[in-house]
Backbone as ProteinMPNN parsed JSONL, in Angstrom:
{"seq_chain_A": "XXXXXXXXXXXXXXXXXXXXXXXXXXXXXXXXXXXXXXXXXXXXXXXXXXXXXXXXXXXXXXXXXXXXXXXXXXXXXXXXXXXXXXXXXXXXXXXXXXXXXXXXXXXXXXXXXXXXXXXXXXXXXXXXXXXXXXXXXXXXXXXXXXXXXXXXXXXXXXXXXXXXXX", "coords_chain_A": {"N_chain_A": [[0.819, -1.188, 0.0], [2.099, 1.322, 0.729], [4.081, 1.2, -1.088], [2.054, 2.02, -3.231], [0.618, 4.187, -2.698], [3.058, 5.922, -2.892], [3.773, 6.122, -5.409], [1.765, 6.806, -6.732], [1.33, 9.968, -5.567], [4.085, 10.363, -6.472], [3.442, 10.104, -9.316], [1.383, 12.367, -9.425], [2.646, 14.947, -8.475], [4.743, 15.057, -10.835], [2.67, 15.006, -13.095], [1.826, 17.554, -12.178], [4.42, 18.99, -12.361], [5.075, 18.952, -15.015], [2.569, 20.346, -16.661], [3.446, 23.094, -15.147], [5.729, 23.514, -16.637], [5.068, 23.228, -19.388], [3.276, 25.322, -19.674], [4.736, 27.631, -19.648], [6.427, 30.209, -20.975], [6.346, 30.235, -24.724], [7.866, 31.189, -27.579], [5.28, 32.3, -29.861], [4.801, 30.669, -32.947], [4.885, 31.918, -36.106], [2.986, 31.463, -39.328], [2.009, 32.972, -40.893], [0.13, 34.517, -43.782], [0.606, 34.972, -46.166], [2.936, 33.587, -48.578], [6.115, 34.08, -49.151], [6.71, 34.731, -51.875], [4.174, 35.062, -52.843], [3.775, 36.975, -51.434], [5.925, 38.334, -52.922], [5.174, 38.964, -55.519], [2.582, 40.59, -55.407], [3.958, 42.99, -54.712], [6.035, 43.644, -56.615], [4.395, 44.126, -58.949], [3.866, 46.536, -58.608], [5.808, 47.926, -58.939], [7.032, 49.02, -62.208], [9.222, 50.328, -63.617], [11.504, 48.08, -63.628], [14.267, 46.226, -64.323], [15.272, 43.264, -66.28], [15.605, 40.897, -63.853], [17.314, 38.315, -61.668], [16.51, 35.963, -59.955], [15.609, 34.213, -56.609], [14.9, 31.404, -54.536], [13.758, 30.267, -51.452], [13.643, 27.445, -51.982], [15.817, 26.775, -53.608], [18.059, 25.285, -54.836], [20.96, 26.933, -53.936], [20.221, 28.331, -52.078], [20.058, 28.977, -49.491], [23.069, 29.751, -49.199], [22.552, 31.58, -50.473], [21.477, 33.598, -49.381], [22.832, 34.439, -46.708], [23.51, 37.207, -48.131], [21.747, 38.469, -47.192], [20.919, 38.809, -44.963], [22.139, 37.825, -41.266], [20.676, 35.735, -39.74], [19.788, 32.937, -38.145], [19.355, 30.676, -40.606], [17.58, 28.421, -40.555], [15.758, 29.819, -38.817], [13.928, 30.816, -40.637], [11.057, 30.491, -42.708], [10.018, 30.69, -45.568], [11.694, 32.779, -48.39], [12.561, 35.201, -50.922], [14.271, 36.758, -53.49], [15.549, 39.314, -55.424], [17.312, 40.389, -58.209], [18.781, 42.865, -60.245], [19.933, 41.509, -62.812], [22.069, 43.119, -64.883], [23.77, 44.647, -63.404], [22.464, 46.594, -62.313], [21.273, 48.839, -59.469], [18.772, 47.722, -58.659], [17.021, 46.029, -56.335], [14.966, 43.552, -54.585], [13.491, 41.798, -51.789], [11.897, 39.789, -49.852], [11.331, 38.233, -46.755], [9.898, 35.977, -44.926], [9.381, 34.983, -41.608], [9.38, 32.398, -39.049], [8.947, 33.008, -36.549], [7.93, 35.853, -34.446], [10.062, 36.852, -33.08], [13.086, 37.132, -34.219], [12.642, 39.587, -35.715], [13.802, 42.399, -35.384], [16.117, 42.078, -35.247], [16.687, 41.046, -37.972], [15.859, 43.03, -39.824], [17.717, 44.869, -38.619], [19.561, 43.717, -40.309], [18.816, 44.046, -43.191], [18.86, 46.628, -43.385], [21.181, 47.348, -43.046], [22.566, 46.193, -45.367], [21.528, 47.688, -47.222], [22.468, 49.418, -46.698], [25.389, 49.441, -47.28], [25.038, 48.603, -50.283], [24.493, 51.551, -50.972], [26.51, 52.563, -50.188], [28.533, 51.468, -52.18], [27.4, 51.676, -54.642], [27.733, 54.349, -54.806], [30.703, 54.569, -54.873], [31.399, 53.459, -56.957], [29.476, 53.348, -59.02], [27.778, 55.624, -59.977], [25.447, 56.683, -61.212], [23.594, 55.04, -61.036], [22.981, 55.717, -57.726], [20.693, 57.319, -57.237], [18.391, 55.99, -57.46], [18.278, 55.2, -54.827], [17.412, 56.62, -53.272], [14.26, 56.465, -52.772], [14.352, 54.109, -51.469], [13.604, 51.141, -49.204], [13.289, 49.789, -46.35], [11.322, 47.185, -44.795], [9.216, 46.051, -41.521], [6.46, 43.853, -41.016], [4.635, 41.889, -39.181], [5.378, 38.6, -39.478], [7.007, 38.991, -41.458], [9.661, 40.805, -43.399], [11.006, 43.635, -45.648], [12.257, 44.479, -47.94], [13.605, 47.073, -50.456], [14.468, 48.267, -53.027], [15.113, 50.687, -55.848], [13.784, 52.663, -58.354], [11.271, 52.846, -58.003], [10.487, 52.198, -55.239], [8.956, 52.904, -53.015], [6.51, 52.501, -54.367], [6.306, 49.731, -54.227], [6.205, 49.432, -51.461], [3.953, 50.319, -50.595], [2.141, 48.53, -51.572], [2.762, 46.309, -50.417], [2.229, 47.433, -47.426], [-0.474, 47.392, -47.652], [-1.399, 44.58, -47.681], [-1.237, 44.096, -45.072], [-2.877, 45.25, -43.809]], "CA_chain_A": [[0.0, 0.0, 0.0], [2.82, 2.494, 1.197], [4.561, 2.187, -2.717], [1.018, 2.669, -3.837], [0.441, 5.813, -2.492], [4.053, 6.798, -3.233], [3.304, 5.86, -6.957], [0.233, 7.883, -6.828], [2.192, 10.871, -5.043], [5.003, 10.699, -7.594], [2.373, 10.243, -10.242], [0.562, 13.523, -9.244], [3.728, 15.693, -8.798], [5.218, 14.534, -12.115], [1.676, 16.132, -14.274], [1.901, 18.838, -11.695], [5.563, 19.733, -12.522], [4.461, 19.109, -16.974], [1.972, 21.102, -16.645], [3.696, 23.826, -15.237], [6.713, 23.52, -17.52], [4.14, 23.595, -20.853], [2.513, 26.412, -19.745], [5.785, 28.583, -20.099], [5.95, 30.857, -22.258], [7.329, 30.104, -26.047], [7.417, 31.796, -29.295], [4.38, 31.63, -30.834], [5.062, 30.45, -34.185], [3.733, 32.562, -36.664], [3.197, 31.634, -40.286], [1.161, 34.314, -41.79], [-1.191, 34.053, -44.802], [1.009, 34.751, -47.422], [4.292, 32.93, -48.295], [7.387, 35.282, -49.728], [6.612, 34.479, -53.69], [2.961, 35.911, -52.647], [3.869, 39.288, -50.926], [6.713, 39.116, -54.02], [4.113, 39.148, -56.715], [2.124, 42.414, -55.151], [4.98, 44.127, -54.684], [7.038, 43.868, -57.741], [3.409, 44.122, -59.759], [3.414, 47.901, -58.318], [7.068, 48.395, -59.356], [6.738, 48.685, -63.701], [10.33, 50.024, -64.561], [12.0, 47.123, -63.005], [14.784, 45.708, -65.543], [15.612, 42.31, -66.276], [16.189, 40.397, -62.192], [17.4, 37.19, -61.278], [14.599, 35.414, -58.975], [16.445, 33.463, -55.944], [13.817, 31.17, -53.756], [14.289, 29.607, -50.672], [13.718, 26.168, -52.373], [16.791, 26.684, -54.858], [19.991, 24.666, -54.419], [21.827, 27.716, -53.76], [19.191, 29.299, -51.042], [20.88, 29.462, -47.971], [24.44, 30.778, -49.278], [22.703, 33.566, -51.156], [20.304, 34.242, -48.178], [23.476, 35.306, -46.314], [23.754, 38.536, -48.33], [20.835, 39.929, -47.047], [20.559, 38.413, -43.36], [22.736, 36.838, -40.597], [20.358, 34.855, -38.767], [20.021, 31.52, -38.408], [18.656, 30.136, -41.913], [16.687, 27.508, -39.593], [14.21, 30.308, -38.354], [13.316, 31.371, -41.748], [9.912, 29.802, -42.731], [10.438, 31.077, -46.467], [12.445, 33.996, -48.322], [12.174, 35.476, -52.762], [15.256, 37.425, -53.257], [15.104, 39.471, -56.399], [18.541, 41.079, -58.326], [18.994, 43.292, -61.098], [20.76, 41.058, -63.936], [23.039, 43.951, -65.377], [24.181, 44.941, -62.415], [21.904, 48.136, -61.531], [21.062, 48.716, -57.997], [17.694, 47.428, -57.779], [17.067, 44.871, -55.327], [13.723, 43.378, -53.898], [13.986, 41.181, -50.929], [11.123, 39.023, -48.932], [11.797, 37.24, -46.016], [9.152, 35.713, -44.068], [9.801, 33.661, -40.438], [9.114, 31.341, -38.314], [8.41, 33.848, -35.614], [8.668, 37.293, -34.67], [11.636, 37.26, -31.838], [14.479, 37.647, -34.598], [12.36, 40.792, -36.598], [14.286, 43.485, -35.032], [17.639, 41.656, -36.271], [16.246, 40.567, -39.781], [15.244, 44.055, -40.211], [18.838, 45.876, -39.016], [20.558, 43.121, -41.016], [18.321, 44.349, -44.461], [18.829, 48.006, -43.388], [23.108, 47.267, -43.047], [22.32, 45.538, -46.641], [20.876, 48.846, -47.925], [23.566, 50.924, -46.835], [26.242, 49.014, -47.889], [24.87, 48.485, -51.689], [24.579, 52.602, -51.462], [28.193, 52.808, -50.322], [28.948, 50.601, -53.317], [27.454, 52.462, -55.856], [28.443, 55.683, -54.545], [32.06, 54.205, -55.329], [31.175, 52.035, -58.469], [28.469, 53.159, -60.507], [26.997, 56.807, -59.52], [24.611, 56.974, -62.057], [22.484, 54.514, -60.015], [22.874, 56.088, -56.904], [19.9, 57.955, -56.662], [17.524, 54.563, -57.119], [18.564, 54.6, -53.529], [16.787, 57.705, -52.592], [12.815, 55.936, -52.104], [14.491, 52.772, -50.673], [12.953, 50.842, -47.88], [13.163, 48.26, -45.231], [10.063, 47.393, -43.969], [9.125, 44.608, -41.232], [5.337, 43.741, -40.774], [4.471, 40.486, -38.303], [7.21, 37.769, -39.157], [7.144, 39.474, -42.895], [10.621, 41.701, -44.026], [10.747, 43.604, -47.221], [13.473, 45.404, -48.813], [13.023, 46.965, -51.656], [15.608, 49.64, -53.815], [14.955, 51.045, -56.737], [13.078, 54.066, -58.484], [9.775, 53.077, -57.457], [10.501, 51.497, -54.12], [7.486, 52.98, -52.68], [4.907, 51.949, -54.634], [5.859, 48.232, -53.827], [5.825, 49.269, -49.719], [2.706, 51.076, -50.221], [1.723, 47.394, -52.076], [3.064, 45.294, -48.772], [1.473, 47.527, -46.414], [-2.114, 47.247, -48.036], [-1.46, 43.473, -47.428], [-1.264, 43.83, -43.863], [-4.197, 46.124, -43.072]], "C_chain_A": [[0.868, 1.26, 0.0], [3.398, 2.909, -0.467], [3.382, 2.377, -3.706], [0.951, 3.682, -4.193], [1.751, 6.705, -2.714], [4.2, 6.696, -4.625], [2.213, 6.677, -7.016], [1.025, 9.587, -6.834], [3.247, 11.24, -6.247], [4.26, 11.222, -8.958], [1.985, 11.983, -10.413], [1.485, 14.596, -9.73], [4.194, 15.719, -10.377], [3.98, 15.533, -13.17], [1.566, 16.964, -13.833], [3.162, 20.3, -12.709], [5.274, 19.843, -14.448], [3.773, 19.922, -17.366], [1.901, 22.822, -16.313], [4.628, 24.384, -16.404], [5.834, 23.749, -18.613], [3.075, 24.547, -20.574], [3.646, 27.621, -19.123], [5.825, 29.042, -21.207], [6.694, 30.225, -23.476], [7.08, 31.234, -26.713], [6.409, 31.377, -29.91], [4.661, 31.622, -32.423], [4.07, 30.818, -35.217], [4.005, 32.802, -38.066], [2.938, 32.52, -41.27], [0.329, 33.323, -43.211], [-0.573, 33.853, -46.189], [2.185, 33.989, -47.231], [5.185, 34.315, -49.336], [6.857, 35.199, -51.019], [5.454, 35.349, -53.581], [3.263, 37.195, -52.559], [4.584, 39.558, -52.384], [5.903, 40.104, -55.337], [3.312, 40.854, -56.502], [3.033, 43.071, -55.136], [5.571, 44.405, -56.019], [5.655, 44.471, -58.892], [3.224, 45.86, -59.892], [4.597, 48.949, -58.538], [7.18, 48.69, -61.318], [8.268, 49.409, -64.146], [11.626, 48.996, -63.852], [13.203, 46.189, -64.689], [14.733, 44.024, -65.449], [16.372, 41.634, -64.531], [16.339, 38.73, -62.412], [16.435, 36.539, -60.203], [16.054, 34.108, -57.906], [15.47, 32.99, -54.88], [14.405, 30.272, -52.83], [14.48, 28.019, -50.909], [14.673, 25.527, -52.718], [18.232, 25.909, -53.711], [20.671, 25.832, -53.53], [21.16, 28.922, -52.584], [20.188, 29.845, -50.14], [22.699, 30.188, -47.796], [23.808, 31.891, -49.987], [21.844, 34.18, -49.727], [21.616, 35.118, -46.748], [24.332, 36.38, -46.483], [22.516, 39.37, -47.778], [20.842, 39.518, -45.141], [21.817, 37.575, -42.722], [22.485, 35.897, -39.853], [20.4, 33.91, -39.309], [18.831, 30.832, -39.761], [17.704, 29.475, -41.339], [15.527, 28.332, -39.226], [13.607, 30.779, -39.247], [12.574, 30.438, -42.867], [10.468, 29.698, -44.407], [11.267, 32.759, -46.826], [12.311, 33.655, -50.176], [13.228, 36.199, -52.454], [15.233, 37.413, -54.968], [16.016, 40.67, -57.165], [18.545, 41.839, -59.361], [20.442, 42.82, -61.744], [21.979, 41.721, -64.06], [23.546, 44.654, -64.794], [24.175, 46.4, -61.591], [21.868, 47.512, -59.999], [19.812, 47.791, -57.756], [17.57, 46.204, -57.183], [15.508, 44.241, -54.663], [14.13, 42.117, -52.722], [12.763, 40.926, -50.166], [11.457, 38.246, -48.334], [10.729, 37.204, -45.23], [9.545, 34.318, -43.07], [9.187, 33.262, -39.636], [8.052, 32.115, -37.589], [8.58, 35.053, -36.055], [9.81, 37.514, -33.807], [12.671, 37.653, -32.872], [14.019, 38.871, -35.136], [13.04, 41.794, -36.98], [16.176, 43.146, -35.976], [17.535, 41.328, -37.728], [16.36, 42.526, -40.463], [16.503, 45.159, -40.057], [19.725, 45.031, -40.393], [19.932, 43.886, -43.011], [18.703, 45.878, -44.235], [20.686, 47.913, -43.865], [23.228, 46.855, -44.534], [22.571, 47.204, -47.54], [22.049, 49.974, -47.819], [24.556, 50.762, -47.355], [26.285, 49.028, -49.638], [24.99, 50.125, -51.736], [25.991, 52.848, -51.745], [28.732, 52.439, -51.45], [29.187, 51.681, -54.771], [27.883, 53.805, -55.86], [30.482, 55.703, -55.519], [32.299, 53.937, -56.905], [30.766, 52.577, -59.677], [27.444, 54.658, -59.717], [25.731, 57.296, -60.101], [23.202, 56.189, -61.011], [22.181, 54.379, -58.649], [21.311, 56.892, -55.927], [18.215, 56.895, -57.091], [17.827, 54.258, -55.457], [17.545, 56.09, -52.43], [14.743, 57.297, -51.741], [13.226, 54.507, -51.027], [14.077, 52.78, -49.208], [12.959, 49.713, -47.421], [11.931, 48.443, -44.721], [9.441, 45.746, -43.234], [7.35, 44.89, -40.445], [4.948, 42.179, -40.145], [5.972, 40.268, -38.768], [7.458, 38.0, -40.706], [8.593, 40.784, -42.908], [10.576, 41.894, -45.436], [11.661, 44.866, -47.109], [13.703, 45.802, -49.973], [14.148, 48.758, -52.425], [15.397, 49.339, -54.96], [13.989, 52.375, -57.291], [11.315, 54.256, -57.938], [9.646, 52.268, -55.873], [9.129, 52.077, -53.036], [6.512, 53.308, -52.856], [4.719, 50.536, -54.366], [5.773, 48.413, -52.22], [4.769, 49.907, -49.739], [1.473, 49.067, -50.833], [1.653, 46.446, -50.798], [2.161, 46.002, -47.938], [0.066, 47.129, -46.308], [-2.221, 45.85, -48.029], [-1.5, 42.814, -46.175], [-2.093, 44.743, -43.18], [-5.046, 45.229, -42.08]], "O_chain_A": [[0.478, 2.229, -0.65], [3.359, 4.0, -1.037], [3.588, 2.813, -4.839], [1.079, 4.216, -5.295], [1.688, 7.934, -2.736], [5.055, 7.493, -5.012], [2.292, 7.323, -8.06], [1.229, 10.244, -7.855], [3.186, 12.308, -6.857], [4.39, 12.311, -9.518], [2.291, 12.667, -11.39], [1.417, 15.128, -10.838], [3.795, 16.688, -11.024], [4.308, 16.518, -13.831], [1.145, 17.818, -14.613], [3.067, 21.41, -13.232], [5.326, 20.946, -14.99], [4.079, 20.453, -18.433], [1.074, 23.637, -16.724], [4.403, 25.433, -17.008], [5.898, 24.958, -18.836], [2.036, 24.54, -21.234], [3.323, 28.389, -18.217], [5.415, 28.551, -22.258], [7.744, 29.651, -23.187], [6.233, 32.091, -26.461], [6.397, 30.291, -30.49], [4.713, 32.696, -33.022], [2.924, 30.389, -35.352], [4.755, 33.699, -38.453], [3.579, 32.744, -42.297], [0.098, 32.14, -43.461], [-0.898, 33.054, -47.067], [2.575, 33.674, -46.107], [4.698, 35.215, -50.021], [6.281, 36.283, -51.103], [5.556, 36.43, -54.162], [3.101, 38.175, -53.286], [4.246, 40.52, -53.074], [5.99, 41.238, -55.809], [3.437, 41.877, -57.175], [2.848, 44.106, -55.776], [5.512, 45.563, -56.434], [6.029, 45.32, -59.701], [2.681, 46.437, -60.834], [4.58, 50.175, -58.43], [8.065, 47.848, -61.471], [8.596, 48.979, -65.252], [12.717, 49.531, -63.656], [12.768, 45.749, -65.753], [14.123, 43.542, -64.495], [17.512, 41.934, -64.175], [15.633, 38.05, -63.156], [15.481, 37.227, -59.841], [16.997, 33.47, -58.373], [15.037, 33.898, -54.171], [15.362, 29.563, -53.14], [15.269, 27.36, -50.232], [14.855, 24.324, -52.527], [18.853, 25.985, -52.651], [20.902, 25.552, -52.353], [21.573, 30.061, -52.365], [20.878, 30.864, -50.13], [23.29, 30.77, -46.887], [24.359, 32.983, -50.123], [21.85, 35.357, -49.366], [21.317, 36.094, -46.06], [25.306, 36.715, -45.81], [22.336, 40.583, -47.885], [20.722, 40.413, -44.304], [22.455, 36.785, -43.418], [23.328, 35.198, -39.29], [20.793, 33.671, -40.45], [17.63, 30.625, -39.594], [16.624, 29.995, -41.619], [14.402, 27.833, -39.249], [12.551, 31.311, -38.906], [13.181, 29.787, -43.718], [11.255, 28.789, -44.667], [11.436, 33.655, -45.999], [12.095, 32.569, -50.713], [13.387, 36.442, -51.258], [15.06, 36.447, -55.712], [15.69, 41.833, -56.925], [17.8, 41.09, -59.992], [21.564, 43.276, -61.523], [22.976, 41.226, -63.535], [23.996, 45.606, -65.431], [24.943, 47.028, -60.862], [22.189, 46.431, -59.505], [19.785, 47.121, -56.724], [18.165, 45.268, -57.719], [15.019, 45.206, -54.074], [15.194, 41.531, -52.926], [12.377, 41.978, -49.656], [11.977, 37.289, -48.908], [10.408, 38.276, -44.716], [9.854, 33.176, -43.41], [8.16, 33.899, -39.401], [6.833, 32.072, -37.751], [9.004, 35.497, -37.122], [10.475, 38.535, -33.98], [13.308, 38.637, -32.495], [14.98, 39.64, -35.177], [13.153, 42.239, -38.122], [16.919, 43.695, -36.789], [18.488, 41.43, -38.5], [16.947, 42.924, -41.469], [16.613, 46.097, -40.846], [20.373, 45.623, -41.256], [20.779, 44.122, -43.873], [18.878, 46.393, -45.34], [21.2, 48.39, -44.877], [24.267, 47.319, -45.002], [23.509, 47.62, -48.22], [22.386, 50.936, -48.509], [24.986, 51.705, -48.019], [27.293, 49.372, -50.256], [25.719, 50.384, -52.694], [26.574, 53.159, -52.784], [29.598, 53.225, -51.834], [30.096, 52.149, -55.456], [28.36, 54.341, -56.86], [31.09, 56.441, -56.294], [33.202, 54.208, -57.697], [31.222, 52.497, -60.817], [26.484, 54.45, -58.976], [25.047, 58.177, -59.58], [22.217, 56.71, -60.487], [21.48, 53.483, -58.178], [21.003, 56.987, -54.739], [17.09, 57.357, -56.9], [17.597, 53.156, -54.96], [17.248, 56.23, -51.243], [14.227, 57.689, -50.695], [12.554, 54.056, -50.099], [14.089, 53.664, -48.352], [12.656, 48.692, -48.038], [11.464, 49.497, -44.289], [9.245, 44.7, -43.853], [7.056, 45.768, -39.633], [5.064, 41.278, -40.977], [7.026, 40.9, -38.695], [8.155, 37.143, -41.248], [8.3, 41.789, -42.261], [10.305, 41.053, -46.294], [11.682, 45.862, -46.386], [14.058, 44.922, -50.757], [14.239, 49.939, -52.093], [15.4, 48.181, -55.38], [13.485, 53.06, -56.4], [10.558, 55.185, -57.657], [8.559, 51.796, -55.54], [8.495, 51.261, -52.367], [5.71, 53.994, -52.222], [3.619, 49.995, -54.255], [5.232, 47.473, -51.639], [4.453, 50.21, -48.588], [0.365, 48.73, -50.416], [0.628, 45.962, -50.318], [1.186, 45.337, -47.59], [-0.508, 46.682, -45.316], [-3.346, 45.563, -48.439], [-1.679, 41.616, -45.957], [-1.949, 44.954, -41.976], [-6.011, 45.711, -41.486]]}, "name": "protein", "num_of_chains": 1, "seq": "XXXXXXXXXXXXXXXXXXXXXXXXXXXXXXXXXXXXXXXXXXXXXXXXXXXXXXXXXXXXXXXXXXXXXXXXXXXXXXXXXXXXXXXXXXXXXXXXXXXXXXXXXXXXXXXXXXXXXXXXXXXXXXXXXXXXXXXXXXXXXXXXXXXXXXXXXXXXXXXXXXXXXX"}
């Protein structure tokens, strides 16, 4: 009877202590509605002198080494990501990253801004003519959605993203 009730006892404690432990907080994991290719599509649709871009998807062989030109986090928390280049080697740039969560946002979002300044520095050096495609540019982070976007019409595609998160 005595390792009954200390089987019972243990028992109890044990879904006591589970129950506290899984009702700690986490990250709520938050996929959103659209996936990156989605938001891409409105956005770029609201962009029209856009030249010839390379298209880079999180699917592709080569995802996760190009994904660390625009970001340093951990590839692992990033649900999907469209990454979108100007061919002939203008400035413009489009950039969707959607994650897991929202805890890294704030870092997704300096890492696309450090992006943005760097490509200015560039062309400042490089290619001056397409310097001032850098003048509407914008980072912009909405839930677990980032969007980066340089070029002459850069905000008509963040006026496109925002109207997707009304």
């Amino acid at each position: 009877m005595k390792k009954y009730l200390r089987l019972i006892s243990f028992s109890l404690i044990m879904v006591m202590t589970l129950s506290v432990v899984s009702c700690g907080k986490k990250e709520e994991e938050v996929k959103g509605k659209y996936t990156s290719s989605e938001v891409m599509e409105k956005v770029v649709v609201a962009i029209t002198d856009l030249p010839e871009m390379t298209t880079v998807k999180s699917g592709d062989d080569n995802a996760k080494d190009i994904f660390t030109y625009l970001s340093g986090i951990d590839y692992d928390k990033v649900s999907d990501f469209e990454y979108r280049y100007a061919k002939e080697g203008g400035a413009e740039e489009i950039a969707v990253v959607r994650m897991k969560g929202t805890s890294d946002m704030k870092t997704v979002k300096e890492d696309l801004e450090k992006r943005l300044a760097d490509r200015k520095n560039n062309f400042e050096i490089y290619n001056e003519e397409e310097v001032p495609k850098f003048d509407g540019a914008t980072v912009v982070v909405k839930d677990n959605y980032a969007l980066l976007i340089i070029g002459n019409q850069a905000q008509n595609g963040k006026y496109e993203f925002d109207k997707l998160f009304k």
